[in-house]
PDB file of N, CA, C and O in Angstrom:
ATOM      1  N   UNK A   1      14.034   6.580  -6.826  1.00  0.00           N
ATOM      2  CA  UNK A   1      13.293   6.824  -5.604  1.00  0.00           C
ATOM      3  C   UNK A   1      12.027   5.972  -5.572  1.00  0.00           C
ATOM      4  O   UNK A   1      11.568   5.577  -4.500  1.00  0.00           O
ATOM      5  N   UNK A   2      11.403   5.660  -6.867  1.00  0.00           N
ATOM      6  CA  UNK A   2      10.019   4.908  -6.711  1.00  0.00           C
ATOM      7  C   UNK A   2      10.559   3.346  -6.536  1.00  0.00           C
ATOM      8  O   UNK A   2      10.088   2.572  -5.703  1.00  0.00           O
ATOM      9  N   UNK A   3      11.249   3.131  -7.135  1.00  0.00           N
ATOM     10  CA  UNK A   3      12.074   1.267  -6.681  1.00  0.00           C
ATOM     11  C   UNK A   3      12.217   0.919  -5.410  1.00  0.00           C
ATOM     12  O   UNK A   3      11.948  -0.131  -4.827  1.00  0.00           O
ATOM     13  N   UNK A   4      13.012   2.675  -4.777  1.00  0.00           N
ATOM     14  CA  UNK A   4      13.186   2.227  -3.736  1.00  0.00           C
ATOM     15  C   UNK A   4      12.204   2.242  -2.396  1.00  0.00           C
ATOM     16  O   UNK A   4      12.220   1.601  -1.345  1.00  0.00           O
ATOM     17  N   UNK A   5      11.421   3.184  -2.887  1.00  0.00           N
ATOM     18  CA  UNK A   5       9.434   3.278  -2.240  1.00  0.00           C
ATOM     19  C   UNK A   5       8.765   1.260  -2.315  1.00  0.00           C
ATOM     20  O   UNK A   5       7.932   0.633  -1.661  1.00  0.00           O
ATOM     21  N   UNK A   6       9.442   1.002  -3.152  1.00  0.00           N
ATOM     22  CA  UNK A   6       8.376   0.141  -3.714  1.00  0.00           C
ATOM     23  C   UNK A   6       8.962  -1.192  -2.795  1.00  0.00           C
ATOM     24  O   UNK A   6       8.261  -2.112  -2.375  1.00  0.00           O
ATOM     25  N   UNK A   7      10.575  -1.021  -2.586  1.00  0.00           N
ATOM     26  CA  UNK A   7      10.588  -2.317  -2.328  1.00  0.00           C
ATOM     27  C   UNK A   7      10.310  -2.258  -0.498  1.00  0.00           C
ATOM     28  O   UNK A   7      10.443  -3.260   0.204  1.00  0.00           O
ATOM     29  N   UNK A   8      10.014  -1.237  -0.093  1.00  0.00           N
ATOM     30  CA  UNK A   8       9.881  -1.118   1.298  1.00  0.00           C
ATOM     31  C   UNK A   8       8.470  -1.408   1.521  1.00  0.00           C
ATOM     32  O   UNK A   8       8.023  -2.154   2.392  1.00  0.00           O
ATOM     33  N   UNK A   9       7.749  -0.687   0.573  1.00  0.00           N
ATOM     34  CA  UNK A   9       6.446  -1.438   0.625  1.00  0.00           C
ATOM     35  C   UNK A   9       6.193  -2.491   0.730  1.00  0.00           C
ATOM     36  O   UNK A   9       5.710  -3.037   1.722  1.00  0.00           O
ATOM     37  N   UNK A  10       6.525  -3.043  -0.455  1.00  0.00           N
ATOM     38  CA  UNK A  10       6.613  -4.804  -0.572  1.00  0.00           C
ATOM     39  C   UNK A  10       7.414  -5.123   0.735  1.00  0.00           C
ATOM     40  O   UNK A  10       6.773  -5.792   1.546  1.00  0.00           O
ATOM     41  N   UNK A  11       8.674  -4.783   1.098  1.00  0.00           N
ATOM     42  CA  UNK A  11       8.808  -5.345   2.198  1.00  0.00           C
ATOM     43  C   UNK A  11       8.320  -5.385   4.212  1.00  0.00           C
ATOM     44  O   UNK A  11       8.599  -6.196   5.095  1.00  0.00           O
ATOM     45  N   UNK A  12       7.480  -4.034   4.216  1.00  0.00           N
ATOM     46  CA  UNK A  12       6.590  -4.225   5.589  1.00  0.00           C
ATOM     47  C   UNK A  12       5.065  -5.010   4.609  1.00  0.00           C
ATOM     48  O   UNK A  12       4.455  -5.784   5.347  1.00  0.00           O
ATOM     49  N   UNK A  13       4.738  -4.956   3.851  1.00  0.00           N
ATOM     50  CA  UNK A  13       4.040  -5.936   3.451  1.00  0.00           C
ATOM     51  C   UNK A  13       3.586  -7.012   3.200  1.00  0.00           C
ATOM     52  O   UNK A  13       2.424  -7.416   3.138  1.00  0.00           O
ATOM     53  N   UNK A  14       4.603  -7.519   3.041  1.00  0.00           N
ATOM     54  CA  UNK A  14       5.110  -8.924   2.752  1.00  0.00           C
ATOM     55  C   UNK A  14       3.905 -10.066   3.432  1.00  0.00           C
ATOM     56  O   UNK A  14       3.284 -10.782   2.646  1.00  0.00           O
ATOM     57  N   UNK A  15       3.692 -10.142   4.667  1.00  0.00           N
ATOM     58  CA  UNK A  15       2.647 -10.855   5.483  1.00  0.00           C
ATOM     59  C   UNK A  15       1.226 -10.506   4.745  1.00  0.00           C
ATOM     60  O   UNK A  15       0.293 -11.152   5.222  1.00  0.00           O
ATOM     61  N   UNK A  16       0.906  -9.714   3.795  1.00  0.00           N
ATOM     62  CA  UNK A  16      -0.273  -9.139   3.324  1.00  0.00           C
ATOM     63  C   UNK A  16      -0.202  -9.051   1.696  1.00  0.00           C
ATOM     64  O   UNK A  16      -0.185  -8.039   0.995  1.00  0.00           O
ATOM     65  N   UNK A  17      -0.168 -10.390   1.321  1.00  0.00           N
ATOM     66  CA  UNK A  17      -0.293 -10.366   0.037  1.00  0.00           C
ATOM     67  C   UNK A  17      -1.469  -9.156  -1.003  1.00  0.00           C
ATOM     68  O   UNK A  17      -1.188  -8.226  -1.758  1.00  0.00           O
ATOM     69  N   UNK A  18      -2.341  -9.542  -0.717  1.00  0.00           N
ATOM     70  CA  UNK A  18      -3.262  -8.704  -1.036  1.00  0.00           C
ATOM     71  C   UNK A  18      -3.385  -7.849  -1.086  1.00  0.00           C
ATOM     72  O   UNK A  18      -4.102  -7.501  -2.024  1.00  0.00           O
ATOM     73  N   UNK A  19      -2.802  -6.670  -0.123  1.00  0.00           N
ATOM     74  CA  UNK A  19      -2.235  -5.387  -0.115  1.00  0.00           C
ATOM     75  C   UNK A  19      -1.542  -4.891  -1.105  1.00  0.00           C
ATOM     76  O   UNK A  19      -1.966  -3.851  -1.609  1.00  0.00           O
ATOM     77  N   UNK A  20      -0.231  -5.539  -1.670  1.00  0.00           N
ATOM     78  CA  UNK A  20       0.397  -5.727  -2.643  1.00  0.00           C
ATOM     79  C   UNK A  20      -0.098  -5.572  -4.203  1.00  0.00           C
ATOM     80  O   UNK A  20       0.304  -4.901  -5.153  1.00  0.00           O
ATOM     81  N   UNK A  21      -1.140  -6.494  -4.015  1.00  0.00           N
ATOM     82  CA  UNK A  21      -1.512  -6.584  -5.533  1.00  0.00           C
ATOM     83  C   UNK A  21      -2.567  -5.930  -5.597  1.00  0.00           C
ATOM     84  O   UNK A  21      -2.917  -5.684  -6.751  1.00  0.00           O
ATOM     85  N   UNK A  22      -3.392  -5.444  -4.580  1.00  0.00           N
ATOM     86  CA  UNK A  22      -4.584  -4.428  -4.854  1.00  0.00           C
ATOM     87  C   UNK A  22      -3.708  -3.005  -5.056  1.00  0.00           C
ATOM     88  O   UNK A  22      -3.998  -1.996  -5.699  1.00  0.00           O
ATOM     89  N   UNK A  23      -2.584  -3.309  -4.293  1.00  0.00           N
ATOM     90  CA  UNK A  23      -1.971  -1.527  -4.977  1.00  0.00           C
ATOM     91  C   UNK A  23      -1.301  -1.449  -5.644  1.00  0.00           C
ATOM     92  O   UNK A  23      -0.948  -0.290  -5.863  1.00  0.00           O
ATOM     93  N   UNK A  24      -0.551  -2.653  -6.544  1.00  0.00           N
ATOM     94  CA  UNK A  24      -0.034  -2.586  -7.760  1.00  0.00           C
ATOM     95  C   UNK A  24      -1.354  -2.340  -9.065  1.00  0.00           C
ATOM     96  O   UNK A  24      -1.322  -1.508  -9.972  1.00  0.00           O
ATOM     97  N   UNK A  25      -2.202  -3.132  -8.840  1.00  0.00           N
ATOM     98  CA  UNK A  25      -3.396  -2.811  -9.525  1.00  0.00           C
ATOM     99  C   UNK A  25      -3.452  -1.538  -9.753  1.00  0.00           C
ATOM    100  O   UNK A  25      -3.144  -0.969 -10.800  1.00  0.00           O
ATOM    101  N   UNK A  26      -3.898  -1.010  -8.650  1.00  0.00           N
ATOM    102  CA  UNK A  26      -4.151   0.580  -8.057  1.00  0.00           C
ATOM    103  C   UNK A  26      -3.650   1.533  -9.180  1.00  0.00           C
ATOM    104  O   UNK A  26      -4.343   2.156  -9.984  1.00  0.00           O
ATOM    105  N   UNK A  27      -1.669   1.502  -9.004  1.00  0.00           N
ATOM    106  CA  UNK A  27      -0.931   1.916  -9.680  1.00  0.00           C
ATOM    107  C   UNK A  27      -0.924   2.132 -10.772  1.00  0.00           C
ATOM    108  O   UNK A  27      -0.735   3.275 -11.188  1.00  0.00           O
ATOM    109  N   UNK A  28      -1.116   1.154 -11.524  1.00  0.00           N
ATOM    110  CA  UNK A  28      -0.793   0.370 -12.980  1.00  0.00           C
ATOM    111  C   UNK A  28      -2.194   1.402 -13.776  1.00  0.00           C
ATOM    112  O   UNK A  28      -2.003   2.138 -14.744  1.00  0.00           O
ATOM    113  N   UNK A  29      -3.950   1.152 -12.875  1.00  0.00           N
ATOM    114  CA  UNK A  29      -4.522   1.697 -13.275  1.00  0.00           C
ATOM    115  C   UNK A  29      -5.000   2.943 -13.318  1.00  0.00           C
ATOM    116  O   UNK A  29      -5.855   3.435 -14.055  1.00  0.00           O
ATOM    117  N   UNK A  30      -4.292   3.457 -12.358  1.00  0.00           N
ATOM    118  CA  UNK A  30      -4.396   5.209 -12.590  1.00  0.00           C
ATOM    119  C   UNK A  30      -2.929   5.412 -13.594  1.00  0.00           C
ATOM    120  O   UNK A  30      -3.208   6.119 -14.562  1.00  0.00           O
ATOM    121  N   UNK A  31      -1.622   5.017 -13.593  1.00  0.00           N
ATOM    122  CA  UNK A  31      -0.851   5.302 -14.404  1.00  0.00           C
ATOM    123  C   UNK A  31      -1.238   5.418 -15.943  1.00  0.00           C
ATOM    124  O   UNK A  31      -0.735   6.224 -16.726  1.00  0.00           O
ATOM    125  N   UNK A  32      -2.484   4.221 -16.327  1.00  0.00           N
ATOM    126  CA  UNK A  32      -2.508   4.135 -17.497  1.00  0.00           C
ATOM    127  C   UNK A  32      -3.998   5.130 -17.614  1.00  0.00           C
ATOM    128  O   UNK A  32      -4.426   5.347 -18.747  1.00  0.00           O
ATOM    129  N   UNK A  33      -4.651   5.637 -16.560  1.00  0.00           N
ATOM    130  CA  UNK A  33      -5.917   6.412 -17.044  1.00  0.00           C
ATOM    131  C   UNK A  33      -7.525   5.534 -17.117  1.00  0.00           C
ATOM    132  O   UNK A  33      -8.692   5.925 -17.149  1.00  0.00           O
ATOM    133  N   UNK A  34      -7.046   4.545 -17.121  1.00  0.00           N
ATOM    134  CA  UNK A  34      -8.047   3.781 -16.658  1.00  0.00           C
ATOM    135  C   UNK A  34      -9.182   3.678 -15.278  1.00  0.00           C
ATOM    136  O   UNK A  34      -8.840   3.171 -14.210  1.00  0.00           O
ATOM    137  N   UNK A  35     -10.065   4.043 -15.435  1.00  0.00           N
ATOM    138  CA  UNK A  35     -10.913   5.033 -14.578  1.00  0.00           C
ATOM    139  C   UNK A  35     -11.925   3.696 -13.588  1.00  0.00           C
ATOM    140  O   UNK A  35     -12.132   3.748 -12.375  1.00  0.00           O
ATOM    141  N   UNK A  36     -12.451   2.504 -14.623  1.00  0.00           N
ATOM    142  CA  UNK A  36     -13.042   1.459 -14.100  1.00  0.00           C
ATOM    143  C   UNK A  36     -11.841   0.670 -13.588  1.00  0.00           C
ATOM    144  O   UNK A  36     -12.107  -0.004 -12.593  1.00  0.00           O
ATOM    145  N   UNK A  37     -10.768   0.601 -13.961  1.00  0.00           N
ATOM    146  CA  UNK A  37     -10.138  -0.389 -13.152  1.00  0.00           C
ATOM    147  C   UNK A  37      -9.317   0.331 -11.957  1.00  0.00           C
ATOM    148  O   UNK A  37      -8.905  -0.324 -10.999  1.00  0.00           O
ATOM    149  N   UNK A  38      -9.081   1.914 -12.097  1.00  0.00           N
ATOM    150  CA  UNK A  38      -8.672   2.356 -10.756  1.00  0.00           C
ATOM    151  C   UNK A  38     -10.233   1.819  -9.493  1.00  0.00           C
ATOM    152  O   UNK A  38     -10.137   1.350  -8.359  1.00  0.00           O
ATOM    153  N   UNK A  39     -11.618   2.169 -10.365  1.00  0.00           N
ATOM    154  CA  UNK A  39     -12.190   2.231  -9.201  1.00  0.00           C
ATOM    155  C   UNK A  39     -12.611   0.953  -8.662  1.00  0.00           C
ATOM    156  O   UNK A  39     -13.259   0.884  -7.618  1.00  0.00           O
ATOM    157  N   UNK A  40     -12.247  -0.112  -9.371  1.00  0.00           N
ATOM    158  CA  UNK A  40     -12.154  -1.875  -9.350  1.00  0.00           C
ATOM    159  C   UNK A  40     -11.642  -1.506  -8.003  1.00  0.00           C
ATOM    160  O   UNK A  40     -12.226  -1.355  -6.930  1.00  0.00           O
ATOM    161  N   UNK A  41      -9.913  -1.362  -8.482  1.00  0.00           N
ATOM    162  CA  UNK A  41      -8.779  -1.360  -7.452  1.00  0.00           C
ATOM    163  C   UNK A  41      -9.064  -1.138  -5.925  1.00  0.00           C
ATOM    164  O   UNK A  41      -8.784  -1.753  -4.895  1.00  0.00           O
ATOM    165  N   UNK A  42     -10.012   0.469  -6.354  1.00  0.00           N
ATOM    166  CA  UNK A  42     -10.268   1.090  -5.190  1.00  0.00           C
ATOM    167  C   UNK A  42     -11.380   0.007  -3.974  1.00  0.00           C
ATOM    168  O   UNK A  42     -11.259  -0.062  -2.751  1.00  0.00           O
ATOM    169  N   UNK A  43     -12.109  -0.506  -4.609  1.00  0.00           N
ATOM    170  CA  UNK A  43     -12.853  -1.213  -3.766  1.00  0.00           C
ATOM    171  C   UNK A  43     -12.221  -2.532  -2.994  1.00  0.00           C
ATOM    172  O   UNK A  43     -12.643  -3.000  -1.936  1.00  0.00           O
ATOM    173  N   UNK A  44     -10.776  -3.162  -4.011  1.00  0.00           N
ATOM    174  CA  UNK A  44     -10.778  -4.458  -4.007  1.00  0.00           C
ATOM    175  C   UNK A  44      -9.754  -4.047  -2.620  1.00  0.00           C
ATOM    176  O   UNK A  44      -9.672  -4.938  -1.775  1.00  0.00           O
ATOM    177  N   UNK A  45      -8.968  -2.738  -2.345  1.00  0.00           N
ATOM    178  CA  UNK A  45      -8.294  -2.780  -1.153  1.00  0.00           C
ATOM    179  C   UNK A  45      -9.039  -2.968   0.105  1.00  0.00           C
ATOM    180  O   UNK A  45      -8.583  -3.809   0.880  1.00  0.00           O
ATOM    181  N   UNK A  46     -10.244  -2.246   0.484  1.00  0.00           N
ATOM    182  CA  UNK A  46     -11.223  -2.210   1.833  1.00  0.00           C
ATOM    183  C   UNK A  46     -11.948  -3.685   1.585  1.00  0.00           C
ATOM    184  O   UNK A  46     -12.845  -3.844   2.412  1.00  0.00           O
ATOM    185  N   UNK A  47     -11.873  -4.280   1.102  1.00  0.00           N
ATOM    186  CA  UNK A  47     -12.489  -6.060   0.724  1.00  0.00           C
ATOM    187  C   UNK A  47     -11.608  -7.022   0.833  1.00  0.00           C
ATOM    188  O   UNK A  47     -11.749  -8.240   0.940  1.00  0.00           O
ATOM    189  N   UNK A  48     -10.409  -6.147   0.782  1.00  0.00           N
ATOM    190  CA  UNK A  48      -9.343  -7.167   0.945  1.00  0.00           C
ATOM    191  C   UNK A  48      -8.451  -6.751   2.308  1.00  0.00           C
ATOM    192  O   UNK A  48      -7.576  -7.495   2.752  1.00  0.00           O
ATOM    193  N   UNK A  49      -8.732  -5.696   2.797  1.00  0.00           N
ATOM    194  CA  UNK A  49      -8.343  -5.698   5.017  1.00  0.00           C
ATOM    195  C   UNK A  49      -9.928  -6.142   5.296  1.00  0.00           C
ATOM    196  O   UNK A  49      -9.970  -6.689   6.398  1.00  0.00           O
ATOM    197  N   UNK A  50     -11.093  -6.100   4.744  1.00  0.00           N
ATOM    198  CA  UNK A  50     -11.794  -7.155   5.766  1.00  0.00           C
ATOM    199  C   UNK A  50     -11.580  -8.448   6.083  1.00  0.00           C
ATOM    200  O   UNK A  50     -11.666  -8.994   7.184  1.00  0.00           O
ATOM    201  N   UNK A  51     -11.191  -9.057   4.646  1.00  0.00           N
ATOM    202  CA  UNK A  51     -10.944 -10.248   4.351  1.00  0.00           C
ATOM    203  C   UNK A  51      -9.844 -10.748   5.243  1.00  0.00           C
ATOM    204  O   UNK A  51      -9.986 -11.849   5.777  1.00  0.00           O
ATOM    205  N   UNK A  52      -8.787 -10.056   5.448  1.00  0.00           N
ATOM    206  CA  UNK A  52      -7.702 -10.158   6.194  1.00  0.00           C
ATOM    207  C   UNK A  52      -7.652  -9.998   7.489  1.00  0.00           C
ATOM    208  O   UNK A  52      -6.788 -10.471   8.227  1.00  0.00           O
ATOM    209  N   UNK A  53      -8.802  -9.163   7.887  1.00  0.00           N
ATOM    210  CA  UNK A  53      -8.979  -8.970   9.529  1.00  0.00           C
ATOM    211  C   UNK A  53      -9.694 -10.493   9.347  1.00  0.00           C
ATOM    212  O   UNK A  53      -8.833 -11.367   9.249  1.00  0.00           O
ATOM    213  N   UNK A  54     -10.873 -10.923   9.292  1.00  0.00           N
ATOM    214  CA  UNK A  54     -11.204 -12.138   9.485  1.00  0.00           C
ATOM    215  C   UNK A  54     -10.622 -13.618   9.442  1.00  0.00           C
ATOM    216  O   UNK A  54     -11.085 -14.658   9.909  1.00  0.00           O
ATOM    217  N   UNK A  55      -9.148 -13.307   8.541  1.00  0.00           N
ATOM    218  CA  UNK A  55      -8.310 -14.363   8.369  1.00  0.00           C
ATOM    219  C   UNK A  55      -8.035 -14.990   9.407  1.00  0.00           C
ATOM    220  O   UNK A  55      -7.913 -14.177  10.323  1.00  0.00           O
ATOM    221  N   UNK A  56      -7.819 -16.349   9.853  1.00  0.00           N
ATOM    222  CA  UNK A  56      -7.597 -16.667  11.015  1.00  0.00           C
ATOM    223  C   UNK A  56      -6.228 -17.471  11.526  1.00  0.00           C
ATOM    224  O   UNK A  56      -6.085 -18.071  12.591  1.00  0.00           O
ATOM    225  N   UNK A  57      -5.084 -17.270  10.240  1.00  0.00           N
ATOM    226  CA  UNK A  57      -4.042 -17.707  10.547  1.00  0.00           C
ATOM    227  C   UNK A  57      -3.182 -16.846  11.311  1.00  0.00           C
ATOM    228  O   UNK A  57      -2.211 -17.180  11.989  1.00  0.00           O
ATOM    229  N   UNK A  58      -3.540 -15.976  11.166  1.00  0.00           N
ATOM    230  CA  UNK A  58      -2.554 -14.900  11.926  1.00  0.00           C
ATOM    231  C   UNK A  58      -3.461 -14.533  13.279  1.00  0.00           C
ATOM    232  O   UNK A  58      -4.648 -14.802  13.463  1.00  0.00           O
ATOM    233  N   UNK A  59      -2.687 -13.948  14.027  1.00  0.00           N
ATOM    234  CA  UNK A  59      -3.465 -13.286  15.460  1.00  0.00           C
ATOM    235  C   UNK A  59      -3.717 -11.958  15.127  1.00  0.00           C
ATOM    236  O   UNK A  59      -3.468 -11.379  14.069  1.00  0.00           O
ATOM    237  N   UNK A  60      -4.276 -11.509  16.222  1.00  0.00           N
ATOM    238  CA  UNK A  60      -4.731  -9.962  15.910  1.00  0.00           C
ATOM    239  C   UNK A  60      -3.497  -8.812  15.929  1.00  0.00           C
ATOM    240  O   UNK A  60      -3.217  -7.780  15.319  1.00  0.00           O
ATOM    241  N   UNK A  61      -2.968  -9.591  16.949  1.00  0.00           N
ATOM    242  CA  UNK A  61      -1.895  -8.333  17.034  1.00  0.00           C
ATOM    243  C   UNK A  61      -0.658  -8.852  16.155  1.00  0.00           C
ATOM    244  O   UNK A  61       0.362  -8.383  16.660  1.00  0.00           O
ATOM    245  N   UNK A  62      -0.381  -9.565  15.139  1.00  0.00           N
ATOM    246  CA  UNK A  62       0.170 -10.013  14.102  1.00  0.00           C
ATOM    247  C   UNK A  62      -0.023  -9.080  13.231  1.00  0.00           C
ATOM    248  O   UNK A  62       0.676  -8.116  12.919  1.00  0.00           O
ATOM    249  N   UNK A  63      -1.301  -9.540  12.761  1.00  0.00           N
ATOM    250  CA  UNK A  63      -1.895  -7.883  11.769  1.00  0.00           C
ATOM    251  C   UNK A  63      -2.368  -6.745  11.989  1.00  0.00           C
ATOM    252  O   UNK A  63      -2.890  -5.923  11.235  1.00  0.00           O
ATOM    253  N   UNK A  64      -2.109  -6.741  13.301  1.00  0.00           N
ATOM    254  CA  UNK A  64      -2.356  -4.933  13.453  1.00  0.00           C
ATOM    255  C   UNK A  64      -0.740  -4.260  13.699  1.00  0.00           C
ATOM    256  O   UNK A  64      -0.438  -3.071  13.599  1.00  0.00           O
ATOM    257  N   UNK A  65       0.061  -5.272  14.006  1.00  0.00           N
ATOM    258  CA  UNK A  65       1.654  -5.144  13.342  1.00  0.00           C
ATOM    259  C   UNK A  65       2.122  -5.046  11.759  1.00  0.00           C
ATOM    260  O   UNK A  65       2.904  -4.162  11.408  1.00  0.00           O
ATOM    261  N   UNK A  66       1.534  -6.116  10.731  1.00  0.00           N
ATOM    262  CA  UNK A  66       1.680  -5.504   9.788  1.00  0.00           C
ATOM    263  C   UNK A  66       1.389  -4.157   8.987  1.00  0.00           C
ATOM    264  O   UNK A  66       2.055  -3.478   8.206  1.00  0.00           O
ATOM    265  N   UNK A  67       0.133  -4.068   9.506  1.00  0.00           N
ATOM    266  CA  UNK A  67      -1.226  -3.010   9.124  1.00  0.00           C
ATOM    267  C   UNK A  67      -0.411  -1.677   9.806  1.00  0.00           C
ATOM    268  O   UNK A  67      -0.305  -0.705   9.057  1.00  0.00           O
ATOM    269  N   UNK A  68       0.112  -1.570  11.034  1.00  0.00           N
ATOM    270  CA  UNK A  68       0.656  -0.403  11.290  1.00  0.00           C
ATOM    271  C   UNK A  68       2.301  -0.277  11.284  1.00  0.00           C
ATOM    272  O   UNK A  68       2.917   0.585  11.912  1.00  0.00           O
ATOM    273  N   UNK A  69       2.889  -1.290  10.464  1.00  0.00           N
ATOM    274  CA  UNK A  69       4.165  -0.694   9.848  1.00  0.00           C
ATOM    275  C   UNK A  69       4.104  -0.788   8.453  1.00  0.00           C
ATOM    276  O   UNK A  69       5.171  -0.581   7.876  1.00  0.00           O
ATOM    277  N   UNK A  70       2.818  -1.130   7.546  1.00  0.00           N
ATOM    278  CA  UNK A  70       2.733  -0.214   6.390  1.00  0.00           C
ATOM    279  C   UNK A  70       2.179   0.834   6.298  1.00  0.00           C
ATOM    280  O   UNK A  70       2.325   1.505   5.276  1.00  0.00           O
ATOM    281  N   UNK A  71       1.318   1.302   7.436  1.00  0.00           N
ATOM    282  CA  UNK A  71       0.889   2.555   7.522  1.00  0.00           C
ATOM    283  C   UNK A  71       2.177   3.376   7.743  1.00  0.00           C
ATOM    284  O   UNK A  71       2.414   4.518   7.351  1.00  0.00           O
ATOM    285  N   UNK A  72       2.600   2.923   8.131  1.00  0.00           N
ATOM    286  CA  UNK A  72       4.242   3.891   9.242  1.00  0.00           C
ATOM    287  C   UNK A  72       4.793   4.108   8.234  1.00  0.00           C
ATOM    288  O   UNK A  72       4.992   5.323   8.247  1.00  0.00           O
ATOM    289  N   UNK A  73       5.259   3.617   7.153  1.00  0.00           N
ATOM    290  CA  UNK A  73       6.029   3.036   5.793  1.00  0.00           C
ATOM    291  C   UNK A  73       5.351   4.072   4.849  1.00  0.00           C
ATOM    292  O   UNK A  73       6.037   4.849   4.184  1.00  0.00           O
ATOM    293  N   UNK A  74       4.300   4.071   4.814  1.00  0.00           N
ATOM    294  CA  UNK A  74       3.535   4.685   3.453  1.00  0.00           C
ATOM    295  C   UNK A  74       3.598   6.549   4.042  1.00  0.00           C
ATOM    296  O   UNK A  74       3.461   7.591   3.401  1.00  0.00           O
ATOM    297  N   UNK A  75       3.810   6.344   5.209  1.00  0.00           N
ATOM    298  CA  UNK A  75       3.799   7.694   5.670  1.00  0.00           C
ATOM    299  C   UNK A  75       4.784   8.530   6.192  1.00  0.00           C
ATOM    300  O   UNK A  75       4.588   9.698   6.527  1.00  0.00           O
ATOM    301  N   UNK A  76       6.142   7.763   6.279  1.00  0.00           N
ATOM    302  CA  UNK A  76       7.442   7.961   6.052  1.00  0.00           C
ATOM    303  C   UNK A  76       7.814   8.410   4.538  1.00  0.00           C
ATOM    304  O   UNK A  76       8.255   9.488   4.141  1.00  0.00           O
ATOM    305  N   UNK A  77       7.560   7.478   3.977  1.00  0.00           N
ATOM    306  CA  UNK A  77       7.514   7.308   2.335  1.00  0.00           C
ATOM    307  C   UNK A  77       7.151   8.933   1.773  1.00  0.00           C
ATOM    308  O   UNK A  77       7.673   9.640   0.910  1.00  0.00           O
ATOM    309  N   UNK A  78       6.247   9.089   2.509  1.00  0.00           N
ATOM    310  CA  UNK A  78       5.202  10.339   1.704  1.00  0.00           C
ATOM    311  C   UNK A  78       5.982  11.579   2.271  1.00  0.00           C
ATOM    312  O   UNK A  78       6.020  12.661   1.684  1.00  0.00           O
ATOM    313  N   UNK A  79       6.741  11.261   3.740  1.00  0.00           N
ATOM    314  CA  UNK A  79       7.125  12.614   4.344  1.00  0.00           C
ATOM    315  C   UNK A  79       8.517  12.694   3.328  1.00  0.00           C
ATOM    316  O   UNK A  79       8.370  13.484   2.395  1.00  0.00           O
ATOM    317  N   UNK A  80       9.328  12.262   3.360  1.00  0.00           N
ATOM    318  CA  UNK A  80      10.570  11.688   2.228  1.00  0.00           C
ATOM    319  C   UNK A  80      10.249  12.367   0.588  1.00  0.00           C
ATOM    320  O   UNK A  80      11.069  13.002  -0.075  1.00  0.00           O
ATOM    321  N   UNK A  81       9.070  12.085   0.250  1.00  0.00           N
ATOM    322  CA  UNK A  81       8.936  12.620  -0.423  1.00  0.00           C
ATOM    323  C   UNK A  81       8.589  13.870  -1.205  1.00  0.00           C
ATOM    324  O   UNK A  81       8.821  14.278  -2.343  1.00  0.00           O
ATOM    325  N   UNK A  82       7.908  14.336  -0.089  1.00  0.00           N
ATOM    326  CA  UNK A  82       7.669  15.894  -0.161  1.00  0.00           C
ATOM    327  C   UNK A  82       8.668  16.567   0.441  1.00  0.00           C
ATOM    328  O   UNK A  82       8.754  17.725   0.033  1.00  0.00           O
ATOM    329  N   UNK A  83       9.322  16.315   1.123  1.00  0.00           N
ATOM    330  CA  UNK A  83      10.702  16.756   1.551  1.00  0.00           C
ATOM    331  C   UNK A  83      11.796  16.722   0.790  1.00  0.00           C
ATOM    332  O   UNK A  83      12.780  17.421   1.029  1.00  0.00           O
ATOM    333  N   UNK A  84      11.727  16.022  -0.051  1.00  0.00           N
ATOM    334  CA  UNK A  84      13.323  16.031  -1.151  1.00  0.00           C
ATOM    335  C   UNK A  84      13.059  16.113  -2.450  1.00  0.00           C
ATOM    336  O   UNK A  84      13.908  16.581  -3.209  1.00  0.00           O
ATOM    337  N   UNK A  85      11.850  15.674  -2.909  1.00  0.00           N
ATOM    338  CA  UNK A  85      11.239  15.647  -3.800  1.00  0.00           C
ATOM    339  C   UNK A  85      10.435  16.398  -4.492  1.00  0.00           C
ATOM    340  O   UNK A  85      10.250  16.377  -5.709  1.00  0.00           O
ATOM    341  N   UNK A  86       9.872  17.181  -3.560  1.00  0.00           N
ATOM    342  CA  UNK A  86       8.821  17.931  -4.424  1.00  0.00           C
ATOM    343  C   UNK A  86       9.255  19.187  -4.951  1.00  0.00           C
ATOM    344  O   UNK A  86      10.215  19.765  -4.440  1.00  0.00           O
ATOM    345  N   UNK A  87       8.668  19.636  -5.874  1.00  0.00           N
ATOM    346  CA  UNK A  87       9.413  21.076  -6.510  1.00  0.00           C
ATOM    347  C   UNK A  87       9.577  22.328  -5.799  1.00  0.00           C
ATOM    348  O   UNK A  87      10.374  23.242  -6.011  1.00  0.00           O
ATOM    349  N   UNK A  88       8.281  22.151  -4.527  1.00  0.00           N
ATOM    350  CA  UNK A  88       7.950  23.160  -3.241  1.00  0.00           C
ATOM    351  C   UNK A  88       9.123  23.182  -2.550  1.00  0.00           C
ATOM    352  O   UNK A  88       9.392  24.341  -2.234  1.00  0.00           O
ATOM    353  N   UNK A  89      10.160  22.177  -2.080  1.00  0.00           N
ATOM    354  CA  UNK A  89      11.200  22.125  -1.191  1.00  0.00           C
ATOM    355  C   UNK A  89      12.238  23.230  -1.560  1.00  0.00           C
ATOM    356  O   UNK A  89      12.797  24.074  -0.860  1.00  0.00           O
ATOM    357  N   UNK A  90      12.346  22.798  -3.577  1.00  0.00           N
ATOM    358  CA  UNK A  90      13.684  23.888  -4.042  1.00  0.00           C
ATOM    359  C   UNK A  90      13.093  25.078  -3.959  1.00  0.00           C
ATOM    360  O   UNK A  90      13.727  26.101  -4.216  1.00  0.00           O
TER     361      UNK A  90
END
């Protein structure tokens, strides 16, 4: 179930590199307990959609297309998961 979370991510993502690797970061550093590099992580995502709103290869409504089908994605993802997944459902 997380492979398959992951590659949907990565794939409405895809146009947003940075997204990607600030939340693999993310991942990696709360998985391992690491407290300075979760809160690295945490900053480097809101530094990295400013960075990306200001980008100027893309148009606006380009990335407010990506930006709101990984929101859509992460929140599908989450309903999916508390729905089949969580121990509350059985």
């Amino acid at each position: 179930a997380a492979l398959i979370a992951a590659v949907v991510f990565i794939a409405v993502s895809w146009r947003a590199p940075g997204l990607i690797a600030s939340t693999l970061v993310l991942l990696a550093a709360f998985a391992t307990g690491r407290r300075a590099l979760t809160g690295l992580a945490l900053l480097a995502l809101p530094a990295w959609l400013v960075a990306y709103y200001y980008q100027m290869s893309l148009t606006l409504l380009a990335k407010s297309g990506v930006l709101t089908l990984t929101g859509a994605a992460l929140i599908a993802m989450w309903w999916v998961h508390r729905r089949w997944f969580s121990r509350e459902a059985t």
